[in-house]
C-alpha positions in Angstrom: 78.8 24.1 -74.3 75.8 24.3 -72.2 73.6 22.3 -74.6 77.0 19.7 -74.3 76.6 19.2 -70.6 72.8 19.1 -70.6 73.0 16.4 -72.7 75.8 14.7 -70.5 74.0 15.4 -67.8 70.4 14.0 -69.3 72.5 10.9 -69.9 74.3 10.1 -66.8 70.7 11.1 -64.9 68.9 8.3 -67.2 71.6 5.6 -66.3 71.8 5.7 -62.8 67.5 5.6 -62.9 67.7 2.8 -65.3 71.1 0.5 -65.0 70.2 -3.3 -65.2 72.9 -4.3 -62.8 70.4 -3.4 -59.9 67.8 -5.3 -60.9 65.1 -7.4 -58.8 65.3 -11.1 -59.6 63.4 -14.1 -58.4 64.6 -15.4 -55.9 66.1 -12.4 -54.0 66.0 -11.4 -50.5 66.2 -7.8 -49.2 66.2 -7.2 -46.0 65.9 -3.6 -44.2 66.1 -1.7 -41.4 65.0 1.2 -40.0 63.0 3.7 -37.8 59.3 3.5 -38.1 56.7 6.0 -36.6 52.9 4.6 -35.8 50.4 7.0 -35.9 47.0 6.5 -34.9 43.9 7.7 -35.9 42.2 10.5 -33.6 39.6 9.9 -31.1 40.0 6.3 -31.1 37.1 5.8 -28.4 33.9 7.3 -27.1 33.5 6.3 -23.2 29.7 5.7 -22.2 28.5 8.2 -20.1 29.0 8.6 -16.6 26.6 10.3 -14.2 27.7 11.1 -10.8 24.6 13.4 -9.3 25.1 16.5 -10.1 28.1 15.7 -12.5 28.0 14.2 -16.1 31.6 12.9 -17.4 31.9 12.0 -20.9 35.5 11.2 -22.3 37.2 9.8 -25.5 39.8 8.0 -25.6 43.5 8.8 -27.6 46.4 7.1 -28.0 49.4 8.8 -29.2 52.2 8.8 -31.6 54.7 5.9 -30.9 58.3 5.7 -32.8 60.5 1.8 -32.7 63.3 -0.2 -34.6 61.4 -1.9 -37.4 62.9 -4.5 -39.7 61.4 -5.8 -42.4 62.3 -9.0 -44.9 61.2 -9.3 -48.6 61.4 -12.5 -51.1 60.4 -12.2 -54.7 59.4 -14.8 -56.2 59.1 -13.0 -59.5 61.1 -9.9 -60.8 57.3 -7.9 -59.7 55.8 -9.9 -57.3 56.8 -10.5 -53.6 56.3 -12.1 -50.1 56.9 -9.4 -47.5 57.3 -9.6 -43.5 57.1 -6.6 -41.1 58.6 -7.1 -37.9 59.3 -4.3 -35.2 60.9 -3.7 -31.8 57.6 -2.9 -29.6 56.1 0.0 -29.9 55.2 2.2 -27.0 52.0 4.6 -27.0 50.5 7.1 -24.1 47.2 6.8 -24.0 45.2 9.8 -22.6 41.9 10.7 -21.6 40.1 13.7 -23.3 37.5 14.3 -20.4 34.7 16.9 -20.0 33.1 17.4 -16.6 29.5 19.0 -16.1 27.8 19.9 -12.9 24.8 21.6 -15.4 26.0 24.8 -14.8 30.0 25.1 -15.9 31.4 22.6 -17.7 35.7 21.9 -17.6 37.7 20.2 -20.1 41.2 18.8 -19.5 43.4 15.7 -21.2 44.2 12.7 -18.0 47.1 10.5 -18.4 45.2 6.8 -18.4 48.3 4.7 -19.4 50.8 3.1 -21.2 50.5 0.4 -24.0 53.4 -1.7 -25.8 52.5 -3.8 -28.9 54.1 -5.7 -31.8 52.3 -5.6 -35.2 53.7 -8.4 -37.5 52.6 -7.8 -41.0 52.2 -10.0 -44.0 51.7 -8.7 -47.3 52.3 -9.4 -51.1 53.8 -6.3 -53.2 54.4 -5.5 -56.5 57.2 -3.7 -57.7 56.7 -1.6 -61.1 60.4 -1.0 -62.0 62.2 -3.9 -60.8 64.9 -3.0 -63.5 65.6 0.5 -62.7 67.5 2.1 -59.3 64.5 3.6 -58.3 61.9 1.4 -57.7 58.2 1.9 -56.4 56.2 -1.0 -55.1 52.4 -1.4 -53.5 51.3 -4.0 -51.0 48.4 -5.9 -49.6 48.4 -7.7 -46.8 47.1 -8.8 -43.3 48.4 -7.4 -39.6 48.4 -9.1 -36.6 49.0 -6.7 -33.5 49.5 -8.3 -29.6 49.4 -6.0 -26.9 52.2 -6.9 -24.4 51.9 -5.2 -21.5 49.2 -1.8 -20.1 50.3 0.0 -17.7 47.8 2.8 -15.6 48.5 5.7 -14.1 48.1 6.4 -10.9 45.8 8.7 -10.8 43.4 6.6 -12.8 44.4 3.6 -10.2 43.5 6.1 -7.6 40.2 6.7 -9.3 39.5 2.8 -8.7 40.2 1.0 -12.0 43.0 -1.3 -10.9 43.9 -2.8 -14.1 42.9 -2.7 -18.5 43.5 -4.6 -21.1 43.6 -4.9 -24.9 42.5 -8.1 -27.2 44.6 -8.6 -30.1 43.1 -7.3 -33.2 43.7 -9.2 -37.1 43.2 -6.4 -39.8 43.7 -5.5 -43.3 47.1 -3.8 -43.9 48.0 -1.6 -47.3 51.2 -0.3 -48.1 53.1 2.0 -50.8 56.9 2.1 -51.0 60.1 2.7 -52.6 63.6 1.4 -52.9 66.2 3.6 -53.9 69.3 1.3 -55.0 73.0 3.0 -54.0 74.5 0.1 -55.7 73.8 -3.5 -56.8 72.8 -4.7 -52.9 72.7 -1.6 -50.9 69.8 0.8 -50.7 67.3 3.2 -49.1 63.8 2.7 -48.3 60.3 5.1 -47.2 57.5 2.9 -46.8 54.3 3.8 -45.6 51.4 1.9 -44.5 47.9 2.1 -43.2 46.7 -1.1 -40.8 43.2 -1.9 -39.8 43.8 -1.9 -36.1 40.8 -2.5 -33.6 40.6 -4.0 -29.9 38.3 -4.2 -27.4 39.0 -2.7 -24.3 38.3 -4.2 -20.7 38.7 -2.7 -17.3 38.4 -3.3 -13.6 36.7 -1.3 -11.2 37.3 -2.2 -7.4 35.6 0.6 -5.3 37.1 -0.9 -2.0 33.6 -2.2 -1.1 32.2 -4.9 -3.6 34.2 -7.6 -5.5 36.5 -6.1 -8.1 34.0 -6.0 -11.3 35.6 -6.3 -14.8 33.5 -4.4 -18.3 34.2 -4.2 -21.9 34.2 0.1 -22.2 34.4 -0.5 -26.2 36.3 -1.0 -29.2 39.5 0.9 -29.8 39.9 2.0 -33.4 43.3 2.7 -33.6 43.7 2.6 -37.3 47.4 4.0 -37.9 49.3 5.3 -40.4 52.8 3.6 -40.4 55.9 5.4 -41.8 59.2 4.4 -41.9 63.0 5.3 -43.0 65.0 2.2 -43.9 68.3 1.2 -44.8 68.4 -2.1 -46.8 71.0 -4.6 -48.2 69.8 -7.1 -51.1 71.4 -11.2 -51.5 
């Protein structure tokens, strides 16, 4: 009896990985949606050097974690090969200040709130999917990001401080991806997707000191690099 239902079981198990009916076809769309978490690389910048007889300040720069609404729509233009587009609500990130303070004597450490950041990061990428036949279906991706920083934000302590104002270029970067669907039923399905994006921007600021001309400086690149993972719902036409 047991050996029976194994091999019912084996059965049933092998169908629902393998049916036809949910097969990828050219020419099909599938669009998904879902929560997506961007995770940056640490210590995304190292500050120059800042000497203030007696004290030496030297501080890196991190941005955090940042979670958003992400959609994403896929074309195939084969049963393997497709066009894909990753669009997103935008993303918020904290962006601290790991400072250390030295007078040459005692030295103090402490994390400073510098700001806030939102950006989009459209991606473009062509996948292929191995098992376009079968309900589960894993697919890699290679692509290009475009990221636009829409808005920074300081705090005030850092206003205080006397930089009045930052900003962030928009960065173009390689984007690679690794996926899977997992296919409920002929259109409906579940997605995990994650990706790592080539995210760099130069970052400016502007010093007034309340006696000269407000002065504006490039402080750097900001290698932001994240990892990208995200929980989708999905529905195939």
């Amino acid at each position: 009896m047991k050996r029976s239902s194994l091999i019912w079981a084996t059965a049933i198990l092998g169908a629902s990985i393998a049916g036809p009916a949910c097969a990828h076809e050219a020419g099909d769309w599938i669009l998904r949606a879902g929560v997506g978490t961007v995770m940056p690389k640490n210590d995304n910048l190292t500050l120059p050097e800042i000497t203030i007889d007696p004290l030496t300040v030297n501080a890196v720069v991190q941005v955090d974690d940042a979670v958003s609404l992400t959609l994403t729509a896929t074309y195939m233009f084969t049963e393997n090969w497709a066009f894909d587009i990753l669009a997103a609500w935008p993303f918020e990130h904290d962006i601290d200040l790991d400072a250390t303070i030295s007078d040459g004597v005692t030295t103090e450490s402490g994390s400073v709130p510098f700001g806030k950041v939102e950006h989009l990061p459209p991606t473009f990428s062509v996948q292929y999917h191995f098992s376009p036949d079968a309900k589960f279906q894993p697919f890699v991706g290679l692509g290009v990001n475009y990221t636009t920083f829409l808005s920074e934000d300081l705090s005030q302590d850092i206003i205080d401080a006397g930089i009045v104002d930052f900003s962030l270029d928009d960065s173009f970067g390689v984007a690679a991806q690794v996926g899977a669907d997992w296919m409920l039923n002929d259109r409906a399905l579940v997605n995990f997707d994650v990706r790592w994006i080539n995210i760099e921007s130069d970052l400016s600021a502007t010093i007034d000191d309340g006696i000269s001309a407000p002065a504006t400086a490039t402080l750097g690149t900001v290698k932001i690099d994240p990892w990208v993972i995200a929980v989708n719902f999905g529905y195939k036409f």
